[in-house]
N, C-alpha and C positions, 0 to 999 in steps of 0.2 A: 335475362340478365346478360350484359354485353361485360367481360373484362379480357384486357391485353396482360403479356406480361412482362416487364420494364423495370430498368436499373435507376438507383434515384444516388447523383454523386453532389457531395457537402460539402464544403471545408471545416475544418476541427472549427469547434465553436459559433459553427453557423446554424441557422434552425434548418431541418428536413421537415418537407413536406412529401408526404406517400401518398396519392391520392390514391382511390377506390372508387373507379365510376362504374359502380353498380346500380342496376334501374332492374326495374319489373313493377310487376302490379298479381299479386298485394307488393307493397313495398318490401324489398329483403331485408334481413337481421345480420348486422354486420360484428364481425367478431375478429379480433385482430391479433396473430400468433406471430411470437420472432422464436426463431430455430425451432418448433413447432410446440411451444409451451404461451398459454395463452397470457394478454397481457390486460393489468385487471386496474390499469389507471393510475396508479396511488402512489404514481413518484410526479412530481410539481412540474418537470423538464418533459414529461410526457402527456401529452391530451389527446383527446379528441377532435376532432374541426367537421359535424356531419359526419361525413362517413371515413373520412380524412381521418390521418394517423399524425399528427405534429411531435416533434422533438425537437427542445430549445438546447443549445449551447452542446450542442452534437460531442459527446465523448468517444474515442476509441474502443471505448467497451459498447458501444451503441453500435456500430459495424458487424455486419452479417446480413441472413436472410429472415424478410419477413412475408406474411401472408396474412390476406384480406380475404376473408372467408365468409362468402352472401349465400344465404338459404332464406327460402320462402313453402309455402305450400303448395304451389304452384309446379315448382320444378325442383331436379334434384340442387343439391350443394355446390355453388363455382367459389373458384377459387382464383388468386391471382397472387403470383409469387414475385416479390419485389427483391432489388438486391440494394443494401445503403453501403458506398463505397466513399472512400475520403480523398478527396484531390489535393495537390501540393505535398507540404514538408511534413512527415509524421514524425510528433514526437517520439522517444524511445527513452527507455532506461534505460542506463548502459550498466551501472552500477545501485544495488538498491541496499537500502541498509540493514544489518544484519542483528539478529537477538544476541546479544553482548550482557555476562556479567565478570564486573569486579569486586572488591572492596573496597569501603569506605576509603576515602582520600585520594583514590585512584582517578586519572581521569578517562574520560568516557569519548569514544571516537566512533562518531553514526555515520557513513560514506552515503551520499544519496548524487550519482550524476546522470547526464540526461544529453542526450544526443539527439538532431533535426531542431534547434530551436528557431528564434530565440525563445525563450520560456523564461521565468523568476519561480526561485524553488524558494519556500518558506516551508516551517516548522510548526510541529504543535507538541503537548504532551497531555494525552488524555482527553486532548479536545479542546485546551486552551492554546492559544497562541505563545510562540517562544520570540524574545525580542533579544539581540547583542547587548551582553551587559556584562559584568564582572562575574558572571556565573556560566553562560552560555554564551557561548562564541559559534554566531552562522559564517561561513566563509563564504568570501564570493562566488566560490565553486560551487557552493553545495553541502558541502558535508558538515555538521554539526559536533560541534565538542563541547563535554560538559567538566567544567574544570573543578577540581575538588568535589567530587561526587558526596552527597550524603543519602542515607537512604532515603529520607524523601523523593530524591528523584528515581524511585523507582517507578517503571511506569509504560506505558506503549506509546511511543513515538511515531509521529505520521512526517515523511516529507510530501508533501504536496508543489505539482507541478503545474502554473499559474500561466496563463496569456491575456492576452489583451487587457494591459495592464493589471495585471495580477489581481483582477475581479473572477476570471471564472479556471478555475480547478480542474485540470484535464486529465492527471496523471494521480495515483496517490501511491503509497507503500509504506508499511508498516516494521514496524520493529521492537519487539520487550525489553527492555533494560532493568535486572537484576545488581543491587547495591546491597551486598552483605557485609556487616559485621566483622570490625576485625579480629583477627584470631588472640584468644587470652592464655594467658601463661595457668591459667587455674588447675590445667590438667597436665598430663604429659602425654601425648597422643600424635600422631600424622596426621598432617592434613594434604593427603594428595592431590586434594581442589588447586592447592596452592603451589606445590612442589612435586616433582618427581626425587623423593627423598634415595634413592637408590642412588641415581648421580650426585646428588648434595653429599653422602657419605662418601663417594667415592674420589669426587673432588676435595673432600675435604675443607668443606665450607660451613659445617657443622655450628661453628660460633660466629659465624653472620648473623647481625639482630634480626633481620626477616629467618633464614631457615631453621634459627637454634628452636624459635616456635613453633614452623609447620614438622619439623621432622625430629620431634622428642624421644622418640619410640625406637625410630633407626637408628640414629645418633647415640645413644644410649648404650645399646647393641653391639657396636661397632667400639665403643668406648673411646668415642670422641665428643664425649660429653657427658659433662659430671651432673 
């Protein structure tokens, strides 16, 4: 079995091909490892080609080393260690959006930006697509706001980072959004989720409609509020 060993460089979004020109008799059993865990077919962007390693629409997560590993009975195990490196402009995140919760009526602020483009960032929730409307506002930057939150939109948010014509998905990042309930007068209790009642008493803010709610307890205490 003859193998060299050789760097294979892509552009984002372009296919790699890796060859493996492995020969002998009996023929070898080719078996194909990246970072040395093996690779077992069953993503669509990666096949086989012969003894060939193909990857379509090449992602940043796809960069590193791989190895094409031919055994026979014949001889021992060779092996041929590849490296896939990306040429030109790499995209990056610069900023990625973060797990955010409010309360109902609050609105809701996802930051997702991206540095090396150009690129188009779109939005999902949960897996469907988010489109600019009187509810979700995409900015041209990127970043995502959801105006009058209701708990429905609670949920995991993807920004997804798009080229060549915003067909194929290079970048993604995730984020949960939490919409809870507004606080009720039924009880008299703190709600420290919502206020730091220590300074609301101490400022004296006790009969503000938001704080006289979260900080019933303190406020009470302090006898600035009846």
């Amino acid at each position: 079995m003859l193998l060299s060993h050789t760097s294979i460089k892509v552009k984002l979004g372009a296919t790699a091909r890796l060859a493996c020109p492995a020969i002998g008799s009996p023929p070898p059993v080719i078996r194909w490892l990246k970072s040395g865990r093996e690779l077992y077919f069953n993503n669509s962007r990666i096949s086989r080609r012969s003894n060939d390693l193909i990857i379509s629409n090449v992602k940043q997560s796809d960069v590193g080393r791989y190895a094409c590993v031919a055994s026979n009975s014949a001889s021992r195990e060779k092996r041929l260690n590849l490296r896939l490196i990306l040429t030109g402009r790499i995209i990056r995140f610069r900023v990625k959006p973060q797990n955010t919760t409010v309360t109902k009526g609050r609105q809701v602020k996802l930051r997702c930006r991206i540095r090396g483009g150009p690129a188009t960032i779109s939005w999902s929730k949960d897996g469907d697509p988010i489109h600019t409307d009187n509810h979700y506002v995409v900015k041209s930057w990127g970043d995502l706001r959801i105006l009058r939150s209701q708990i429905s939109d609670s949920g995991n948010y993807s920004c997804m980072v798009s080229t060549k014509g915003n067909k194929l998905t290079t970048l993604q990042a995730s984020a949960v959004v939490k919409v809870l309930p507004k606080p009720t007068m039924e009880e008299c209790k703190d709600l420290p989720f919502y206020a730091n009642c220590r300074l609301v008493a101490a400022a004296s803010m006790c009969r503000h409609q938001h704080y006289k709610r979260y900080c019933c307890v303190t406020c009470k205490q302090k006898k600035l509020l009846s």
